[in-house]
C-alpha positions in Angstrom: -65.7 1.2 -79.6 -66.3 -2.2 -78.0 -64.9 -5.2 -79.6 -67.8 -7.0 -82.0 -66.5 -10.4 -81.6 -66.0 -9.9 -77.8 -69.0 -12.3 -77.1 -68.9 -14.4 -79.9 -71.4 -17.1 -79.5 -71.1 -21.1 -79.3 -71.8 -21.6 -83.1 -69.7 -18.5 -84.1 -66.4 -19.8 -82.2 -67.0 -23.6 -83.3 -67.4 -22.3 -87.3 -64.4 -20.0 -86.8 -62.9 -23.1 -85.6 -63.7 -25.0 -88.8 -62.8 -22.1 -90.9 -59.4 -22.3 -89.6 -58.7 -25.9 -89.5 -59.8 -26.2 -93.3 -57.0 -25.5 -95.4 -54.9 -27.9 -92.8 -56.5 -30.7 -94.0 -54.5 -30.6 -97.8 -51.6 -31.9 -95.6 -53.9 -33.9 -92.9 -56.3 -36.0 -95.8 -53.1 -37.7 -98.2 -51.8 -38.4 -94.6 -55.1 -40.6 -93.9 -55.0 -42.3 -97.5 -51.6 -43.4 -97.1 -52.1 -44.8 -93.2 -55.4 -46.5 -94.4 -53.6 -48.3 -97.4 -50.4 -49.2 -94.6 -52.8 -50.2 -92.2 -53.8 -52.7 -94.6 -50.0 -53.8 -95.8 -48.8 -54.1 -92.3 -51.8 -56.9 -91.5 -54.1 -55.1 -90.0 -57.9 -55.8 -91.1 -59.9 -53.2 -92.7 -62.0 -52.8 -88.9 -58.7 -52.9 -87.1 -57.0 -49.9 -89.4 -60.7 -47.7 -89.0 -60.5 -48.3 -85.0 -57.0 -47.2 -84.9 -57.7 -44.1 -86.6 -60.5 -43.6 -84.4 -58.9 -44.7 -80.9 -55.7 -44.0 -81.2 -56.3 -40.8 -83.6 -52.9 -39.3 -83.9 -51.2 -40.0 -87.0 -47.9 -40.2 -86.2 -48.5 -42.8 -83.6 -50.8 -44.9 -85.3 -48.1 -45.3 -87.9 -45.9 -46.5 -85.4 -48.5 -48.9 -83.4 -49.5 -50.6 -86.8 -45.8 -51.2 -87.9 -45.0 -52.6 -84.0 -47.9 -54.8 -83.4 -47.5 -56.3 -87.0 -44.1 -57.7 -86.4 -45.1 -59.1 -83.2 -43.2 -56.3 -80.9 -44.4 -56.9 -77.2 -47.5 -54.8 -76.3 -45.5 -52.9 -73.4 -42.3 -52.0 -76.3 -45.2 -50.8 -78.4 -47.1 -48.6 -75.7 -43.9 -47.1 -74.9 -43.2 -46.5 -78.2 -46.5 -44.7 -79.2 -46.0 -42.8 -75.5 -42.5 -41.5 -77.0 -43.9 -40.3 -79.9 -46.8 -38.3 -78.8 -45.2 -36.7 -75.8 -45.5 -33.5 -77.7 -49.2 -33.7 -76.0 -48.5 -33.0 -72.6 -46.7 -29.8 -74.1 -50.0 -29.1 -75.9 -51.7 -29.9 -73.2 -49.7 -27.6 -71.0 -50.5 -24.5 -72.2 -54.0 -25.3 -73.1 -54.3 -26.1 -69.6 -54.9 -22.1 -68.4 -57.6 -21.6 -70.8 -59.4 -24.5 -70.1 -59.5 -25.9 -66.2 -62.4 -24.2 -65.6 -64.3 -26.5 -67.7 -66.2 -29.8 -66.8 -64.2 -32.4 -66.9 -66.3 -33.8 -69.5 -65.1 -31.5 -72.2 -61.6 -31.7 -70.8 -61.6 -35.4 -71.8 -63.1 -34.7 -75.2 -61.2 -31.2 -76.0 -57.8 -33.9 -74.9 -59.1 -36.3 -77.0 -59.2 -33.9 -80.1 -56.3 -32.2 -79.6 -54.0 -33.0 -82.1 -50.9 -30.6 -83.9 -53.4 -29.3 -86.4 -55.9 -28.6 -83.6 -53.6 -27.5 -81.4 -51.9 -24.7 -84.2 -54.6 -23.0 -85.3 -56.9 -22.9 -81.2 -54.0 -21.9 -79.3 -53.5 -18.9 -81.6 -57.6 -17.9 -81.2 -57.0 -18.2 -77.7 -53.6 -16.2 -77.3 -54.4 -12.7 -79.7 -58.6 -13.4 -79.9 -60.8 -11.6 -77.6 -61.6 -13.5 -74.3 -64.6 -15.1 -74.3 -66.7 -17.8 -72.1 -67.1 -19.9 -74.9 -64.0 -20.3 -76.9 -63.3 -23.6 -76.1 -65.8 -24.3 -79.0 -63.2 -22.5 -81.2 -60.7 -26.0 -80.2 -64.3 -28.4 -80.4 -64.9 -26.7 -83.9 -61.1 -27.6 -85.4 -61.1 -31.0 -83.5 -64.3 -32.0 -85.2 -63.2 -30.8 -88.9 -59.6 -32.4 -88.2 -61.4 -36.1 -86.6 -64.1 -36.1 -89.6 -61.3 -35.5 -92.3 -58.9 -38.2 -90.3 -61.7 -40.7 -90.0 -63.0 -40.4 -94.3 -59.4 -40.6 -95.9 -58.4 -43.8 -93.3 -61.6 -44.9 -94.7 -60.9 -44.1 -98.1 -58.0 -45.2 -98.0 -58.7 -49.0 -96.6 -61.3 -49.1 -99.5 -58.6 -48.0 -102.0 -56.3 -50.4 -100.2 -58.1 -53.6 -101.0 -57.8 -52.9 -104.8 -54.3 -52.3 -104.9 -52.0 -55.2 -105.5 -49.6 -56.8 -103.1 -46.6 -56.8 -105.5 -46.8 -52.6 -105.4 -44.5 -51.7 -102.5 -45.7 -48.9 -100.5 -43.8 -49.0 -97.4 -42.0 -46.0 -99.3 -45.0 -44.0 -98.4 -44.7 -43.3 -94.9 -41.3 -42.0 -94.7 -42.4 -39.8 -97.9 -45.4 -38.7 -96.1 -43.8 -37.9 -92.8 -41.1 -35.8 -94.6 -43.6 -34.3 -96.5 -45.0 -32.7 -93.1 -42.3 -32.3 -91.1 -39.8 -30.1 -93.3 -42.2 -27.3 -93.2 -42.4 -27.2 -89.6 -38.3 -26.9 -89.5 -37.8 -22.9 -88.6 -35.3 -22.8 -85.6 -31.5 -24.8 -85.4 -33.1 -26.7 -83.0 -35.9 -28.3 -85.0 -32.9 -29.1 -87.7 -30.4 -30.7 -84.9 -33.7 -32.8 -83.5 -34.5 -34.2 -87.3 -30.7 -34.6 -87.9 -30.2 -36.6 -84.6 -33.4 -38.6 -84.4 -32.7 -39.6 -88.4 -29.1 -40.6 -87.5 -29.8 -42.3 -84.5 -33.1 -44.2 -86.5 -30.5 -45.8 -89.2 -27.9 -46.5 -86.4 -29.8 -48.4 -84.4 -31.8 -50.9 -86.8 -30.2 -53.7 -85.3 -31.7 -53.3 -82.3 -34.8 -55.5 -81.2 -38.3 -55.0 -81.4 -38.0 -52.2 -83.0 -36.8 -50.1 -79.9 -35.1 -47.8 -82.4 -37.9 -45.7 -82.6 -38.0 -45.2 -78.8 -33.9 -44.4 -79.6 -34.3 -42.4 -82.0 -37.7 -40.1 -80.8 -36.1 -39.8 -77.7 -32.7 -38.4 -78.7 -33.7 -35.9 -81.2 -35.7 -34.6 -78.5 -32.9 -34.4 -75.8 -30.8 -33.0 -78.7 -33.5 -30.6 -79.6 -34.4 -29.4 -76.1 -30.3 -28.8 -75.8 -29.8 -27.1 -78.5 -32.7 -24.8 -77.5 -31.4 -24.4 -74.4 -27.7 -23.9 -75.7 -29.4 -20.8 -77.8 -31.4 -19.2 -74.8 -28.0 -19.3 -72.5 -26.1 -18.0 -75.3 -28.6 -14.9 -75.6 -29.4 -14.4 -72.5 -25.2 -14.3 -72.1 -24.8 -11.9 -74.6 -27.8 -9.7 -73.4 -26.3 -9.1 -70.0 -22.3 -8.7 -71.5 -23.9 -5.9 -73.5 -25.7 -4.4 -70.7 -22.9 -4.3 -68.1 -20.9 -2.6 -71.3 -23.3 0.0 -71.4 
C-alpha cells in the first residue's frame, strides 16, 4: 500500500510544521517576556529591544548582545561573543545542508534565517524518519514561522510589560533563571553535564576579566570540554567493541 503522506502538499508540510513547533513555544514565549523586560533594564529602548529580537532572533545571543553593548564592550568583543554563542548553527546548519542545497538560494537564506534550536528539533526529525518529499522544506518554513511569530509577540509583550515595572525590582535574576530553566532538560549524555559544569566554572572564574570576555571563556571551554568528553566516550567504545571482538 503506498504511503498517503508520500506527496504531502506545500500547506500540509508547512501546518505539520506548526503542529509540531506548538507545544515548544511553553518554553520559547516566558523566554521572550523575560528578554523584552531585560532588553529594557540593560538600556536598550523599547524599538532597539523589538529589532534585536527581530534581527538578531536567537535568544541566547540576543541576551548576550544586549548585556555587552550596554556596558560599553567594543563592537568587535561583542560580535565575537554573539558568534561563540551561536556556533551551534553551523552544526544545524550542517546537516540541514543535504536536505536543502537543491533549493533557491532565496529560501536557503530565509530557511537559515529561521532556523533556530526549536526549529531545528522538531524539522530535522520530519526530515530524517518522514517520507521524502519535494516540498518538505515547508515543514522547517512552517516551525520557523510559528517559532519567529511567538519570539516576536512575547519580546513585544514583554517591552510593554517592561515599562510598568519599577526600577527598584531587580530582574537581572531572570536570565540566568530562564536559561537554566531550558538548558537542564536538554542535559542527557556526560558530555552535556561536563560542558555546563565547565562553561559555569570557568563563567565565575573569569569575572575579572575585561569586557566581559568571560563569556567567550566560558562558551568556548565547555564546548572544547564537551566535544572531549564525547570524543573520550566514542574511543572508549569503539576500544571496547574491538577488545571484545578479537576475544571472540
Amino acid at each position: 500500500m503506498p504511503d498517503i503522506h508520500a506527496h504531502r502538499q506545500p500547506a500540509a508540510e508547512f501546518w505539520l510544521g506548526v503542529r509540531h513547533e506548538l507545544p515548544l513555544q511553553l518554553g520559547v514565549i516566558p523566554f521572550g517576556l523575560v528578554f523584552g523586560i531585560l532588553g529594557l533594564a540593560s538600556g536598550l529602548t523599547s524599538l532597539q529591544t523589538i529589532l534585536l529580537s527581530s534581527i538578531l532572533f536567537g535568544g541566547a545571543s540576543q541576551v548576550v548582545f544586549a548585556q555587552l553593548w550596554a556596558a560599553g564592550v567594543p563592537p568587535l568583543v561583542v560580535g565575537g561573543s554573539v558568534g561563540v554563542v551561536n556556533l551551534r548553527h553551523v552544526l544545524y546548519s550542517a546537516s540541514m545542508a543535504q536536505y536543502l542545497r537543491h533549493l533557491p538560494l532565496r529560501w536557503r537564506i530565509l530557511l537559515g534565517y529561521l532556523l533556530t534550536d526549536e526549529a531545528y528539533a522538531v524539522s530535522i526529525k520530519r526530515f530524517q524518519d518522514g517520507p521524502d518529499s519535494p516540498y518538505q522544506h515547508y515543514h522547517l518554513l512552517g516551525s520557523g514561522v510559528t517559532l519567529w511569530v511567538a519570539w516576536q509577540a512575547s519580546t513585544l509583550i514583554g517591552v510593554i510589560g517592561g515599562t510598568t515595572i519599577p526600577v527598584s525590582w531587580s530582574l537581572s535574576f531572570a536570565i540566568p533563571l530562564t536559561f537554566i530553566a531550558v538548558v537542564a532538560p536538554s542535559i542527557r549524555r556526560r558530555a552535556d553535564l561536563v560542558a555546563c559544569v565547565v562553561a559555569a566554572a570557568l563563567s565565575l572564574i573569569c569575572q575579572p576579566l575585561p569586557w566581559k570576555s568571560w563569556i567567550i571563556v566560558a562558551a568556548c571551554g565547555g564546548i572544547a570540554a564537551g566535544w572531549l568528553t564525547h570524543y573520550h566516550a566514542q574511543m572508549q567504545g569503539k576500544f571496547t567493541a574491538d577488545k571484545n571482538g578479537g576475544a571472540s
